[in-house]
Every structure is written in C-alpha cells, then in structure tokens.
C-alpha positions as CSV (number, residue, x, y, z in Angstrom):
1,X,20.8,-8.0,78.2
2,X,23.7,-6.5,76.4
3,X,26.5,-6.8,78.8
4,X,29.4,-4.9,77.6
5,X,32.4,-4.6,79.7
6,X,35.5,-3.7,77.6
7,X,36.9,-0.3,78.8
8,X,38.5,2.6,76.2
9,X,41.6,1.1,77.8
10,X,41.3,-3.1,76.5
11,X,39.9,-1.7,73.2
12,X,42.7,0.5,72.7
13,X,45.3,-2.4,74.1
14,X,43.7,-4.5,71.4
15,X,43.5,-2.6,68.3
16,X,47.0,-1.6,68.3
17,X,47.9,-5.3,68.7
18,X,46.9,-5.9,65.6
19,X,49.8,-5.4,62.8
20,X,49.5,-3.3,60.2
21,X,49.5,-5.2,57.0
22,X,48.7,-2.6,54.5
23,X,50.6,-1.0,52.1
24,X,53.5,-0.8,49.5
25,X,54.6,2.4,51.4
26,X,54.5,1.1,54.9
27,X,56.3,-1.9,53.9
28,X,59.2,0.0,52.6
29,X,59.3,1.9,55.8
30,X,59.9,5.2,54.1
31,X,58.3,7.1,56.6
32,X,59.0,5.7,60.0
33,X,57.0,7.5,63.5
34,X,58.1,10.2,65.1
35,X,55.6,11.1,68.6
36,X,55.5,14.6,69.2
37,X,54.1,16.5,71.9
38,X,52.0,19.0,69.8
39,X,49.6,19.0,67.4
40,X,51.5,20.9,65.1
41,X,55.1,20.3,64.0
42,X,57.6,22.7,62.9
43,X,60.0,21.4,59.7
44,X,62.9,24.0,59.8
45,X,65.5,24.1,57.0
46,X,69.0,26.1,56.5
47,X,71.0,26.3,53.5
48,X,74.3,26.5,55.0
49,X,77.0,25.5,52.0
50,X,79.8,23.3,52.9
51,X,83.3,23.5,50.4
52,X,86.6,22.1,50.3
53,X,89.1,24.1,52.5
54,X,92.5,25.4,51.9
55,X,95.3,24.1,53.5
56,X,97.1,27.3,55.5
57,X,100.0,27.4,58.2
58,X,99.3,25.8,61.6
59,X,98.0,28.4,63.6
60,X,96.2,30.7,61.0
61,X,92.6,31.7,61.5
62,X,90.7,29.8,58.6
63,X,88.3,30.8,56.2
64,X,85.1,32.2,57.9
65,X,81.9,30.7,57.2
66,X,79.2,32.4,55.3
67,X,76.0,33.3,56.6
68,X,73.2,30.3,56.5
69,X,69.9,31.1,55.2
70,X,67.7,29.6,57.8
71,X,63.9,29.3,58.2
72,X,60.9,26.9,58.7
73,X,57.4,26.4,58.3
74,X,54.4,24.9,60.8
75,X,51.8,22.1,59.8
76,X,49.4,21.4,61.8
77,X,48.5,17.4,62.1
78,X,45.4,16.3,60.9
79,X,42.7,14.5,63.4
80,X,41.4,10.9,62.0
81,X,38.4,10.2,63.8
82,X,36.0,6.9,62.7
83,X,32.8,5.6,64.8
84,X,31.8,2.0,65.1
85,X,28.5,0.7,66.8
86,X,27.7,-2.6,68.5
87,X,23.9,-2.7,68.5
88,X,22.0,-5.4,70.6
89,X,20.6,-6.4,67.1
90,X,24.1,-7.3,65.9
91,X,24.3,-10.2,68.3
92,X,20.9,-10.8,69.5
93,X,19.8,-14.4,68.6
94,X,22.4,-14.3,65.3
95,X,24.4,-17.4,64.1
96,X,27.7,-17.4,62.5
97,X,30.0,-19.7,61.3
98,X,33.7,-19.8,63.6
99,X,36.2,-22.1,63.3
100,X,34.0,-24.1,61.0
101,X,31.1,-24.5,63.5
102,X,27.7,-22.8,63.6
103,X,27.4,-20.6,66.7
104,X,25.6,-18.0,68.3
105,X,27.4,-14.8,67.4
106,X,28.6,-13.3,70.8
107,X,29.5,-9.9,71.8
108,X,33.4,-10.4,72.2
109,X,33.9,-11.9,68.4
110,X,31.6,-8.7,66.8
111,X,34.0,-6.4,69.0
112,X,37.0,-8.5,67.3
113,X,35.6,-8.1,64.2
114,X,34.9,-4.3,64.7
115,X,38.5,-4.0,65.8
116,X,39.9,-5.5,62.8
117,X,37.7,-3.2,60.4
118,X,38.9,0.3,62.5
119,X,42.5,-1.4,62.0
120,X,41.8,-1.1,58.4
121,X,40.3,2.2,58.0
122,X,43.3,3.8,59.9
123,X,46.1,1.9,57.9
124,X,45.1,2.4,54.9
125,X,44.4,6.1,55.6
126,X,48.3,6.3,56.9
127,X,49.1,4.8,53.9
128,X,47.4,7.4,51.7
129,X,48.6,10.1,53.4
130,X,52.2,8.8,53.0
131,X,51.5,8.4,49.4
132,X,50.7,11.8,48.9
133,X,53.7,13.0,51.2
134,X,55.7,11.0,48.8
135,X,54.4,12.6,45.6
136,X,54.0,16.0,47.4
137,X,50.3,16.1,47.3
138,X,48.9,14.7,50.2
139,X,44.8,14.6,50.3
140,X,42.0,13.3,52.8
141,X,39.3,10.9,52.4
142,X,37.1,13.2,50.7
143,X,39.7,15.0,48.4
144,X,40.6,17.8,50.3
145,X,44.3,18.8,49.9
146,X,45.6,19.0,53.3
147,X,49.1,20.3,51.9
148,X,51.4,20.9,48.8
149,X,54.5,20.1,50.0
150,X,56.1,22.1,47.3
151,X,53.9,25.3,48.0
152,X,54.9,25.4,51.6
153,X,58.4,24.8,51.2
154,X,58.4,26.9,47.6
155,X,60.1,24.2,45.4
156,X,59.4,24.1,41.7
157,X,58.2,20.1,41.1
158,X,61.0,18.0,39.2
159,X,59.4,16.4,36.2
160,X,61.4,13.9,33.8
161,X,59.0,12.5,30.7
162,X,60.4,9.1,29.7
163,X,58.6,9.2,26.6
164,X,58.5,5.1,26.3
165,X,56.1,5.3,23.5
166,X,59.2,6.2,21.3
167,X,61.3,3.3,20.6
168,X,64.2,5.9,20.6
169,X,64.4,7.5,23.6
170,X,67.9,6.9,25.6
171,X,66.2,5.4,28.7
172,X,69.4,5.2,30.7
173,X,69.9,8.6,29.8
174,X,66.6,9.9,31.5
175,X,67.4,7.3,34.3
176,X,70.8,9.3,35.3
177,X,68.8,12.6,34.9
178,X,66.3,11.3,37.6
179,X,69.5,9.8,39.6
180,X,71.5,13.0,39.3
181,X,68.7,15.2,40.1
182,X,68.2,13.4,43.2
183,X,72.2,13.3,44.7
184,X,72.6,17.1,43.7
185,X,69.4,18.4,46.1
186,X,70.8,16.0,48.6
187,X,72.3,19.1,50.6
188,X,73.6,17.0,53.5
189,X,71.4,13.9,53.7
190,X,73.0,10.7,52.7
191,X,71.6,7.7,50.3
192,X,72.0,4.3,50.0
193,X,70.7,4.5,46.4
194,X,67.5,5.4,44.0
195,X,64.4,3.7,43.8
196,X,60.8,4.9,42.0
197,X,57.4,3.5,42.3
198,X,54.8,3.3,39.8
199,X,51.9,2.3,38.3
200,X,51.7,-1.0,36.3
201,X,51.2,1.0,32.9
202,X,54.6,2.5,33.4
203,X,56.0,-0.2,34.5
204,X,55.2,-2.2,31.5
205,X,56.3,0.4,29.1
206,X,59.6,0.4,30.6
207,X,60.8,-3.3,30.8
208,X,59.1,-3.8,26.7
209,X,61.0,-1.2,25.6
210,X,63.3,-1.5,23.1
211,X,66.0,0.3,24.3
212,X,65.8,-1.7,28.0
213,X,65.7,-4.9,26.1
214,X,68.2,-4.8,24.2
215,X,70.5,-3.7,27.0
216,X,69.0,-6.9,28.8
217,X,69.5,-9.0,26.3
218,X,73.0,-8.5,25.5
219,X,73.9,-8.2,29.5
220,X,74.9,-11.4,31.2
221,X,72.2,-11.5,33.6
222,X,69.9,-11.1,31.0
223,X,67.5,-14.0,32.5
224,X,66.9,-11.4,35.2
225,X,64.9,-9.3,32.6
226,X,62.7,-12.5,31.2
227,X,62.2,-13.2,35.0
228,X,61.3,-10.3,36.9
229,X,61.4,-10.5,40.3
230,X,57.8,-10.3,42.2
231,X,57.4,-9.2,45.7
232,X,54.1,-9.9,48.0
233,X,54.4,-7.0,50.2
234,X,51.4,-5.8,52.7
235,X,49.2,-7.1,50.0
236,X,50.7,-6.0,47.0
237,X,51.9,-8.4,44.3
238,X,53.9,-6.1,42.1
239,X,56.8,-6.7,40.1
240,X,60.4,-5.0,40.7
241,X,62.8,-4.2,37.9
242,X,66.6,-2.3,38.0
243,X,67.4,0.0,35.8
244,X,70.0,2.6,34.7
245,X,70.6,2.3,38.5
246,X,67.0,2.6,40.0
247,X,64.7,0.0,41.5
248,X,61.3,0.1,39.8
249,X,58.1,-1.3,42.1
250,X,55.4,-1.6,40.6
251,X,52.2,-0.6,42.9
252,X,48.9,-2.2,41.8
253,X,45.6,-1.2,42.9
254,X,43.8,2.0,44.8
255,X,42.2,2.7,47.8
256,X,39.0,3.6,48.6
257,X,37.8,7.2,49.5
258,X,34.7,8.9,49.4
259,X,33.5,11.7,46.9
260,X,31.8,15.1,47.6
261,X,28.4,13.3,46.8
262,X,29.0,10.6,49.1
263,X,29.6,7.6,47.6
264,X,32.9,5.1,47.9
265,X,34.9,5.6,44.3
266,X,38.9,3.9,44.3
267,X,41.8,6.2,43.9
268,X,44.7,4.7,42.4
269,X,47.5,4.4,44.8
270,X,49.8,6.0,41.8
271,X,48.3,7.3,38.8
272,X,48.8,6.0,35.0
273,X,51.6,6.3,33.5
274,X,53.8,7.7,36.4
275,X,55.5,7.6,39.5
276,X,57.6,9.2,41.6
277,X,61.1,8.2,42.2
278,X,63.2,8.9,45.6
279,X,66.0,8.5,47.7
280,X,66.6,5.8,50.1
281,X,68.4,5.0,53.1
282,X,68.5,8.9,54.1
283,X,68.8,9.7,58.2
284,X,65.4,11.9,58.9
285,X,64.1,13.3,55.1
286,X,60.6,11.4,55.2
287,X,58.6,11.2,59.0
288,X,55.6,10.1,59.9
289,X,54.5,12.8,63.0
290,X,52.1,11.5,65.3
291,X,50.7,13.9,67.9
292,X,48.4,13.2,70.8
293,X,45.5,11.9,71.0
294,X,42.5,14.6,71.3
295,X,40.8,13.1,74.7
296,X,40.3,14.8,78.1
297,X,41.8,12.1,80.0
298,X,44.9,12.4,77.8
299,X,45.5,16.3,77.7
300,X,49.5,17.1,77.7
301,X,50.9,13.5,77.1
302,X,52.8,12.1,75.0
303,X,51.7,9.2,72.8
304,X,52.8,5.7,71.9
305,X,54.1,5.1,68.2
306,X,51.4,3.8,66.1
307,X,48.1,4.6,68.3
308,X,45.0,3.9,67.5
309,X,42.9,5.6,70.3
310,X,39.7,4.4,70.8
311,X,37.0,5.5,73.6
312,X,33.7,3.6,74.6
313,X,30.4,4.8,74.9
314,X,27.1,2.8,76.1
315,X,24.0,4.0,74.7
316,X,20.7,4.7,76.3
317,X,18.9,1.8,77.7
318,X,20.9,-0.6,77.1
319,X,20.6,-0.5,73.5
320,X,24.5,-1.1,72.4
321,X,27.7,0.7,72.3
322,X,29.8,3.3,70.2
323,X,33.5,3.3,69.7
324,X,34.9,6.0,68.6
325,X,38.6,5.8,67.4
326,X,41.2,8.5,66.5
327,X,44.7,8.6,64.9
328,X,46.6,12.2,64.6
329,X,49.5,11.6,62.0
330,X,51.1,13.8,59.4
331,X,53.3,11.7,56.6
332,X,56.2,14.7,55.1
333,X,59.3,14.7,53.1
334,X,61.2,17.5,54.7
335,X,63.2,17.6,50.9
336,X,60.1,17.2,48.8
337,X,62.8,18.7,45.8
338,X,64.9,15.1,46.2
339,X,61.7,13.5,44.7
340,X,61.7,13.4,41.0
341,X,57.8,12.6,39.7
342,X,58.2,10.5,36.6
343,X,55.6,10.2,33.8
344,X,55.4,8.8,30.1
345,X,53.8,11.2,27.9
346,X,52.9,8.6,24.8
C-alpha cells in the first residue's frame, strides 16, 4: 500500500529549507528578492539632473528646478512550474544503498531525493535568469526571450572590444573606458567599485597579455599575478584577477536547457570571449521580483522570499503521487546602460 502522508504544506516547509548552492551570480548576491504583491512589476525611471548651486543672499528664492522627465514600463513575471512523480514502482520492493548500508528504499528518502532534484531545477533556473538580467538578455528554458532589457527601457548596448589578440592594445586604457562608462550613467545610484565576469577564454587572454604582464611584473605585488587567486563559490572554481581597477571572475561552465526539438544541450553561463562588467555595491539597480504563488488557496497573498511552492496530488488507486512545484521570479537591472558587455574580437 502506498501510504503517502506529506501535505503541500511539509513539502513546501522542506524544499525551501534546503540552501541554494548554485551559482556564480547568486553567490555574489547581485540581485537580492524583492516579494511583491502582483504578478507584474512596474520599474519607473526619471531623469531629474542635479548641479552645483550658486551661493545668493540669505533670503533669496533659489534657482528653480527643471522639469524631470519621468516614466516607466510594466513586466510581467514569469511562472516556473516543474512536476515530479512518486510511483509505487519507485519504492516498491527496491534496495538502495544509505549511509553505507543496503536497505529497502522507503517513501520518505525518494520524497528527499525528489526535493533536492526540484531544489535544483529552480536554482539554477533563478540563476539563468539573473544571468541574462545581467547581460540584458534574459531567456527561458527553451530559448525564448522573455525580455531585452535594453528594448524596453530604449538604451543603446555599451560595447568595449579589448582586442587581447594584439599585443598592443592599451589594456588599462579600455579598462578606464569600461570604468568610466559605468560612473557617468550612474545618475544617482552609488558604487563601491567595478567588477566584470567572464568566460575562461577571456579571462586567459587578459592575464597572458603582454601589456598586463608587464605591468605585473614590474609592480610590487607582482606575485599576485603568478598566483591568482581562486574562489570555490556555489560550485564554481574560477579564478579572480584586478585590473586597471576591475575585479575579473572567471565563470566556468553552462547550464542545462532544453532545445525546440526536445533534447537537453548546455548553454554557457557566459559566452566565449566576453563578459559583461557592472557596478557594485549600488542601493536598488539589480532585483530579483518574486510575485505570488499561482494557487487557489493562496489568491491575494503575499509570499515569502525565496519560495518554492509545491502542491500534492495522489493519483488514482493508489498508484503514487504528483508534486507539482512553482517559482514566479523576474531577475532586472533597472540601469541596464551601467553594464558595459565586454568582448575580444581576435
């Protein structure tokens, strides 16, 4: 007899126990949670300019203020659903191997092991999403482009071309153009600083050239250079390197999505040769908004940061259980023009 008694309620409790382990971008925590109470989210903008006063006679009137340009656009937040089964057939006179031991497999270790695979599918699928807010191109499991965040805000994409195959390019040079691109489109925000993440191609173009190593070489921290620093963050081993005042990380690997066809392929998480570099430390420029959770029980609430919803269903005759779970999250940079994509043609 399958004898399932977990409610949508312990499932739920459970899953979003569970850390979330994945990513270089979740690690960073570039784009923190925000709950809203809608499923769509309005980002509004105004180009009021600030300038240095003039210093009149007590009592005068001031300078008046100009007239703000001010406007805002609506995205609506995508629904993540995925559906896990627990068949009689999973369990059913099985053995596994637990702590070392052979056992029978049992109903409450396959629903722990079904938890920890929806835990997955949702991270990583947060952490794609955020990659693509990051680089303005944010995309489903299947391809679909959900949004270009410089279509909907009208923004013309900064590009900078390091050119590392040429052993002359002034490195530093394109460094401050990324850097100074980034402070002047500030408009308000603050930043503790620039950082860029890339893929391992890039990466090693940059710290073998010759211009960076022979800056390195003749600086006194020059051991720095021959030993670069490696971080183990949410899975990622890659390398971090600073440079004409930006902190290069490296990001290794892809995830998996699926293709039109059907079948799992891995998208880099950042393509060859590029990256995209961005501000840090700013007060609300990159959110994560998570709205509520599509359910009839749950209709006009609020939900938790980080849920993972997930609702139970027995099927007929005692033949097993469904769980479907659900996460409603949008990753955006509300200044996509702060982000400079970088690239080396050769």
């Amino acid at each position: 007899m399958f004898d399932y008694l977990y409610t949508s309620t312990d499932l739920t409790q459970e899953v979003n126990r569970l850390p979330n382990e994945f990513g270089l971008i979740n690690a960073l925590g570039l784009f923190p949670i925000e709950t809203i109470g809608s499923r769509f989210v309005r980002v509004d903008y105004r180009n009021g300019q600030i300038h240095v006063l003039s210093a009149e006679e007590p009592g005068s009137p001031g300078a008046v203020g100009g007239g703000e340009e001010e406007g805002g656009v609506i995205l609506q937040i995508p629904h993540f659903p995925h559906l896990e089964k627990i068949a009689v057939g999973d369990v059913d006179g099985l053995l596994q191997v637990f702590n070392g031991q052979v056992d029978q497999r049992s109903v409450d270790r396959e629903t722990a092991r079904k938890l920890d695979i929806i835990r997955r599918n949702h991270s990583i699928t947060l952490e794609y999403i955020r990659l693509g807010a990051l680089n303005g191109l944010i995309k489903d499991g299947k391809g679909k482009t959900l949004y270009n965040l410089y279509t909907v805000f009208g923004i013309t994409k900064k590009e900078v071309d390091f050119v590392l195959g040429t052993s002359g390019t002034d490195v530093r040079a394109k460094c401050e153009e990324v850097v100074d691109h980034t402070m002047t489109k500030l408009q308000g925000e603050t930043t503790s600083g620039v950082e860029a993440v890339v893929d391992s191609l890039f990466f090693n173009k940059l710290i073998t050239h010759a211009n960076v190593e022979k800056f390195w070489l003749n600086a006194q921290n020059s051991s720095e250079h021959k030993m670069l620093n490696r971080e183990s963050r949410a899975g990622n081993w890659g390398r971090v390197f600073e440079f004409g005042d930006i902190i290069f990380r490296e990001y290794k690997g892809g995830l998996p999505v699926r293709s039109t066809a059907g079948a799992i392929t891995t998208a880099k998480n950042v393509a060859d040769n590029s990256g995209t570099a961005y501000p840090t430390g700013t007060q609300s420029m990159m959110r994560t908004f998570e709205a509520p959770v599509y359910h009839i029980d749950l209709t006009n609430q609020a939900p938790d940061a980080d849920t993972i919803y997930i609702s139970v269903e027995p099927l007929k005759h005692g033949q097993g259980v469904e769980m479907l779970s659900q996460t409603n999250r949008l990753a955006v940079n509300k200044q996509p023009e702060c982000a400079v994509q970088i690239l080396t043609s050769n």
